[in-house]
C-alpha positions in Angstrom: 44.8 22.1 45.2 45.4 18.8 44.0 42.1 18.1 43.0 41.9 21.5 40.7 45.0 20.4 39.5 44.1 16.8 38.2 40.9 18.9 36.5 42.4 20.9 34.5 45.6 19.1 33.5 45.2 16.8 30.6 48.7 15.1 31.1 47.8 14.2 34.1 44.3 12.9 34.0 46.1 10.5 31.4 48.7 9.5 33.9 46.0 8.9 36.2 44.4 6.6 33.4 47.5 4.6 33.0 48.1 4.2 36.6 44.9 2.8 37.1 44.4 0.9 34.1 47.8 -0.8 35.3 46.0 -1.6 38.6 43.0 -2.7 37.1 44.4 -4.8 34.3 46.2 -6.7 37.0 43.2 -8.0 38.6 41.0 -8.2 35.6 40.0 -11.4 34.0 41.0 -11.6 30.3 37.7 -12.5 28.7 36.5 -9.5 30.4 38.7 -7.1 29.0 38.4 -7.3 25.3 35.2 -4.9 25.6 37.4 -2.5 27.2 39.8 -2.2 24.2 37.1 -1.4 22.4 35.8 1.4 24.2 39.5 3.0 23.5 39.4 1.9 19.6 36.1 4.1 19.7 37.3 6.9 21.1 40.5 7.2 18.9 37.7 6.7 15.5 36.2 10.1 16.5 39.2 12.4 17.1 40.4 10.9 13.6 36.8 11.8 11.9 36.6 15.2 13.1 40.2 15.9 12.9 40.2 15.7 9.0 37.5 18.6 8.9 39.3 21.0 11.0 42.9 20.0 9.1 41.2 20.9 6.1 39.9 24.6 7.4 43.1 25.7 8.6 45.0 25.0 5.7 42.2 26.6 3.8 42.0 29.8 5.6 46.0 30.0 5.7 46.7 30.5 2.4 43.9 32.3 2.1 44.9 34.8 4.3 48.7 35.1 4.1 50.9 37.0 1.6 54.5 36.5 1.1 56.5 37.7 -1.9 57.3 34.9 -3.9 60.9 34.6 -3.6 60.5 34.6 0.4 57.9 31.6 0.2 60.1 30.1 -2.2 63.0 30.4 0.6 60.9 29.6 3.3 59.4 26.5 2.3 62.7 25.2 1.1 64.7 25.6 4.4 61.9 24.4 6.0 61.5 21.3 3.8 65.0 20.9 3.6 64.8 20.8 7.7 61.8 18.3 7.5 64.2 15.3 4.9 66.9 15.5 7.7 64.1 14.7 10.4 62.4 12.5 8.5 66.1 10.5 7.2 66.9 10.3 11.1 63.3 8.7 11.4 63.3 6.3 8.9 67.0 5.3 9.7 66.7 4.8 13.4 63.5 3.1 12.8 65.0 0.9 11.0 68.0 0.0 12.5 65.9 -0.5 16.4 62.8 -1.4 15.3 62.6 -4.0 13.0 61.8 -7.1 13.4 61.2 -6.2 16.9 57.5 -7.8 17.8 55.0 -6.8 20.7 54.1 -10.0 22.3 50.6 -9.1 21.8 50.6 -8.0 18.1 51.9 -11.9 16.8 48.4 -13.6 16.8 46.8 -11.1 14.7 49.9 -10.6 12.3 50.1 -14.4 11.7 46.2 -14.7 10.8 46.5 -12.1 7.8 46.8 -13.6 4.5 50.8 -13.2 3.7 49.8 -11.7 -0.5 47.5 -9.1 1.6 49.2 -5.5 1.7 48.5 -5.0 5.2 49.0 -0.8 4.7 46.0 1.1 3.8 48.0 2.5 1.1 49.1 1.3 -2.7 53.1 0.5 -3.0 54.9 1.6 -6.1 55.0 4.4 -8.0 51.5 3.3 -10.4 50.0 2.8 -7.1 51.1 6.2 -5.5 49.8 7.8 -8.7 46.9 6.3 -8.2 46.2 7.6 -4.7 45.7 11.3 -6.6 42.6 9.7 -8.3 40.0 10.3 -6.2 36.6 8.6 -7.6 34.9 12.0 -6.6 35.6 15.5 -5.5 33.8 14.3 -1.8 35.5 11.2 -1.5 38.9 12.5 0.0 36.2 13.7 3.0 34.5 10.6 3.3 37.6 8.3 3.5 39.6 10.7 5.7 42.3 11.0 3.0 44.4 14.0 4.7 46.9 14.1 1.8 43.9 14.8 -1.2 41.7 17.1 1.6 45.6 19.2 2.4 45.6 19.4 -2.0 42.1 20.6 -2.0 42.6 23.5 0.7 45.7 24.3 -1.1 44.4 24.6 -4.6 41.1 26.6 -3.1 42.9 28.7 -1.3 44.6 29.8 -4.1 41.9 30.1 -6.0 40.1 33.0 -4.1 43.5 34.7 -4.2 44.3 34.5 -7.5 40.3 34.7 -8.6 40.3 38.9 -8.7 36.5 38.2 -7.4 37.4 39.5 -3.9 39.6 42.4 -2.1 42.1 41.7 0.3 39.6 43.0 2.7 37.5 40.4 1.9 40.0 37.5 1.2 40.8 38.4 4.9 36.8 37.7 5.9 36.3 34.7 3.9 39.5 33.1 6.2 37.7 34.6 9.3 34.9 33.2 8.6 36.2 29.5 7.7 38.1 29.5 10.8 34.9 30.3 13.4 33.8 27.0 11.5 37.2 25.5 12.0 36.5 26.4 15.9 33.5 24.7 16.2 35.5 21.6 15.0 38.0 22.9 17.5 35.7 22.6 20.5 34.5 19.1 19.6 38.3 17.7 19.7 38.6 19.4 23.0 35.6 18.1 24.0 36.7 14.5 22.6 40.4 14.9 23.8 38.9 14.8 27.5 38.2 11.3 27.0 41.3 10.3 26.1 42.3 9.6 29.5 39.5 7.3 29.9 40.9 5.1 26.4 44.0 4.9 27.9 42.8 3.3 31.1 40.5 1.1 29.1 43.3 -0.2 26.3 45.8 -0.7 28.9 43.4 -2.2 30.9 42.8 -4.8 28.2 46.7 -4.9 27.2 47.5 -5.9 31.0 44.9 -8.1 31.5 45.7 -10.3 28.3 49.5 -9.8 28.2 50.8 -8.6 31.1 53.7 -5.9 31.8 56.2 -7.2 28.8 54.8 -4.6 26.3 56.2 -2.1 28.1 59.8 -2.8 27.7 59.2 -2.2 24.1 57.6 1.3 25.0 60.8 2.6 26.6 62.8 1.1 23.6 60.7 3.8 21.5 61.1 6.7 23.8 64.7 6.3 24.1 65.4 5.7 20.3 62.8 9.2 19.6 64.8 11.1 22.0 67.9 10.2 19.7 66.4 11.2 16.9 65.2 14.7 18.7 69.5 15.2 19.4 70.5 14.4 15.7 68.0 16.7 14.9 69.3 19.6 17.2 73.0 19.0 16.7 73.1 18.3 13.5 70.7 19.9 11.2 69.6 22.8 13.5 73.6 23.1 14.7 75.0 23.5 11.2 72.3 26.4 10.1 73.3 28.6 13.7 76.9 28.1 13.6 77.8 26.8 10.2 75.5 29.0 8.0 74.8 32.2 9.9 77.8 32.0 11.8 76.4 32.5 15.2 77.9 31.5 18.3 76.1 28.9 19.9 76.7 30.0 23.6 74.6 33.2 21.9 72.0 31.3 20.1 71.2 29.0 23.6 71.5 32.4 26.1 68.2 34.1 24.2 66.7 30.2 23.5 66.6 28.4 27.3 63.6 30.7 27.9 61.3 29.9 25.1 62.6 26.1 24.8 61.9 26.0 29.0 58.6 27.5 28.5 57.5 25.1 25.7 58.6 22.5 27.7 56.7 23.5 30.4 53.2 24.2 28.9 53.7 21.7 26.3 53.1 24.1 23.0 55.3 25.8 20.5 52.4 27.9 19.5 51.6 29.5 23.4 55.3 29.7 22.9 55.2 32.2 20.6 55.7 35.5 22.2 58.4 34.3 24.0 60.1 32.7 20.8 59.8 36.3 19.4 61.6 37.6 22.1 64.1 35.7 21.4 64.4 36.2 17.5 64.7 40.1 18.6 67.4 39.4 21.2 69.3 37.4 18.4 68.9 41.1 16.3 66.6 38.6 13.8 65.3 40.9 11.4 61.1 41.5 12.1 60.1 40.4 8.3 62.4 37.0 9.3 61.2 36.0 13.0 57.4 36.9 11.7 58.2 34.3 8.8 59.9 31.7 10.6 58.2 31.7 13.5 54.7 33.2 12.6 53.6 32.4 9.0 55.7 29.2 9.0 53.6 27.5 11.9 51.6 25.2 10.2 54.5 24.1 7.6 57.4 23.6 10.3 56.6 20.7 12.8 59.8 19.1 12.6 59.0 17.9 16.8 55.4 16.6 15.6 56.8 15.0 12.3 59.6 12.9 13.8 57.7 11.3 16.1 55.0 10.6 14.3 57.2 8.6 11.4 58.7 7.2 13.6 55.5 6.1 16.0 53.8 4.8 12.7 57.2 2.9 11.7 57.2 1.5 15.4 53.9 0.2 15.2 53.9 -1.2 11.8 57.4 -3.0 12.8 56.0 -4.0 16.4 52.9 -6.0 14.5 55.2 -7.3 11.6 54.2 -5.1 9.2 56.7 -4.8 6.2 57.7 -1.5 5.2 60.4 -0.9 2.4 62.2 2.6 1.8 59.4 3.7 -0.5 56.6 2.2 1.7 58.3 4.5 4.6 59.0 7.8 2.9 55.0 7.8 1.6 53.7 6.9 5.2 56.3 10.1 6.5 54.9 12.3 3.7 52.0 11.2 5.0 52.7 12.8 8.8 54.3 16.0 7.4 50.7 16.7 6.0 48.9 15.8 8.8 51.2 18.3 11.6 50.5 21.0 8.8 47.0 21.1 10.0 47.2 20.4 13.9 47.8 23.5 15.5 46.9 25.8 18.8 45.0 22.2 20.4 45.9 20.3 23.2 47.9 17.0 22.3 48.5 18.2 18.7 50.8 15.3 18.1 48.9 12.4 18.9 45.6 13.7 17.0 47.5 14.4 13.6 49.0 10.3 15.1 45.6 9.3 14.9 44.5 10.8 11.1 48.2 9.0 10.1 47.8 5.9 11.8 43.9 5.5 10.5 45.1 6.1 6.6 47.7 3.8 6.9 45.2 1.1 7.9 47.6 0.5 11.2 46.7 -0.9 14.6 45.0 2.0 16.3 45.0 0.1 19.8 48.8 0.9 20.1 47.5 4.9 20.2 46.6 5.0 23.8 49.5 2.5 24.4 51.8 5.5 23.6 50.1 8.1 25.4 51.1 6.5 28.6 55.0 7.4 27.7 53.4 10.5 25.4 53.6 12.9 28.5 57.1 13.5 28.7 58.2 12.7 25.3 55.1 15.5 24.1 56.9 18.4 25.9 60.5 17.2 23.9 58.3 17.3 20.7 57.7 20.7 21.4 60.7 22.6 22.7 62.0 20.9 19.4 59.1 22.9 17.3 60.5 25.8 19.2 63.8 24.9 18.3 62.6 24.8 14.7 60.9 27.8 14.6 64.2 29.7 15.9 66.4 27.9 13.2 63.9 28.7 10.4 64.0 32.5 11.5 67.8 32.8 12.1 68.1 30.6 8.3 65.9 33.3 6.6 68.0 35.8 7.7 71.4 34.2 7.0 70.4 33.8 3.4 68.8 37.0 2.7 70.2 38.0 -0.4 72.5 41.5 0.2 70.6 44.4 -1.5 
């Protein structure tokens, strides 16, 4: 029973790595343990290269396929961006006002060896140099450097470009997005396939981390958890608190009576999108109207990640702080734009927040040996994430409604 469990449970085959990279990392020699972090950096560089691919086909075959009268995506996308500033202010407050200036113990060495007039982000500061990152030297080279915020563009603009061509029917329009996805599956399968080893790279990097540091890093890790799980309340009370009661003017014993189910479930299987049907549910109990709840909840799923998108800012602002990385305001708000196009494109997969992580973490030239680091806390702050999706995807249906204009 156990034993089918643990095999089929990805959270806890990575709680079994951490355990016993713990244990091993306590007896391991240093100079024997550097190989091991390797073996973890390696892993983490293949979800990253095959994760751009598949965020690239979903986006494509999304707007491809889906049709919303303009003043509804206009409405849509606004609430739901509006949503994503207030998650990504709490982010880039709290971040800084816990994290910086806070050092891992490990992370010191290596800050202090990089030359001080180096940018240590893989991205250009200012506004010539953001520019500039829309200036790809070819058409290819956004695929061959990973660059998820010029591959998103592309599978915007092409997208609209076989709607708006007048080449194909909706028929067809509805084929050619069929057809792009069974090639975004087979990407699909290889992430599943290299999301199984993830509980072997978190052995070997805490392996490594123990064994050349000892236990002190992970008083730094629960200083992260506890400061995310802030920024998950804020989020709730305040932004998702004043749409329900202050905007549409529902009573919030109401709201939380028809939402406990789907926010327990998510919780529980750790997914806003097998959440669905039971999020529905709840939209109809709420007397949501259909064209709403399918909005919100349905067409909206790859746009509202406000869960996924907090914790990655503030994951990336925790790690560049933790290493002595400077970020400004500006540096901060690009590296968060950064993370709302990456959970755009990571749906329907196991551990959806720490692959879109990955993409981020890789473009921002950042550490990647702190990935597997957080995956040993990642299993109970991953099924907050997404009861907060959940949450999202209520407040974004109930908002639709409340502004409907009166016909």
């Amino acid at each position: 029973m156990i034993s089918a469990r643990l095999r089929n449970s990805l959270p806890a085959q990575i709680l079994l790595g951490a355990a016993l990279g713990l244990l091993v990392g306590s007896f391991l020699p240093a100079h024997r343990a550097d190989s091991l972090g390797e073996i973890g950096k390696l892993v983490i560089h293949w979800v990253k290269l095959v994760a751009g691919p598949f965020l690239f086909l979903t986006v494509l075959s999304a707007v491809i396929r889906v049709h919303v009268s303009l003043s509804h995506a206009l409405r849509l996308v606004g609430i739901a961006v509006l949503n994503t500033a207030c998650a990504l202010f709490f982010a880039v407050s709290l971040s800084l006002l816990f994290f910086r200036g806070a050092k891992l113990p490990f992370a010191e060495g290596e800050i202090s060896a990089a030359p001080a007039t180096t940018p240590p982000l893989g991205i250009s500061l200012g506004l010539d140099g953001w520019i500039k990152t829309f200036s790809p030297s070819s058409l290819f080279s956004p695929f061959f450097q990973n660059d998820i915020l010029l591959t998103a563009l592309l599978a915007v603009l092409g997208g609209i470009a076989v709607r708006k061509s007048g080449v194909f029917s909706a028929l067809e329009n509805n084929r050619i997005a069929d057809w792009i996805e069974k090639i975004r599956d087979v990407f699909k399968i290889i992430l599943h396939w290299l999301m199984r080893l993830i509980p072997f790279a978190v052995f070997a990097v805490l392996s490594s981390t123990v064994a050349n540091h000892g236990f002190g890093v992970f008083g730094h890790l629960s200083k992260f958890v506890i400061v995310v799980f802030a920024a998950f309340a804020l989020q709730i009370t305040f932004v998702y608190g004043t749409w329900i009661r202050g905007i549409a003017k529902m009573p919030l014993r109401e709201f939380w009576s028809a939402a406990k189910g789907p926010v327990l479930y998510s919780f529980g299987v750790n997914s806003s999108l097998a959440t669905l049907p039971q999020t529905l549910l709840a939209l109809k109990k709420l007397k949501i109207s259909d064209r709403s709840a399918s909005l919100g909840a349905g067409v909206a799923t790859n746009l509202n990640n406000d869960g996924i998108v907090l914790y990655e800012a503030m994951a990336v602002f925790f790690i560049a702080f933790s290493h002595g990385i400077p970020m400004d305001v500006g540096t901060m708000v690009l590296a968060a734009l950064t993370c709302v196009v990456a959970a755009m494109g990571i749906t329907g997969i196991p551990e959806a927040g720490f692959i879109s992580l990955s993409v981020v973490i890789g473009v921002l030239g950042l550490p990647a040996e702190m990935l597997p680091l957080l995956l040993a806390v990642d299993w109970v702050v991953a099924r907050f994430r997404s009861s907060v999706n959940v949450l999202s995807d209520l407040t974004l249906s109930i908002a639709m409604d409340a502004t409907e204009p009166s016909e």
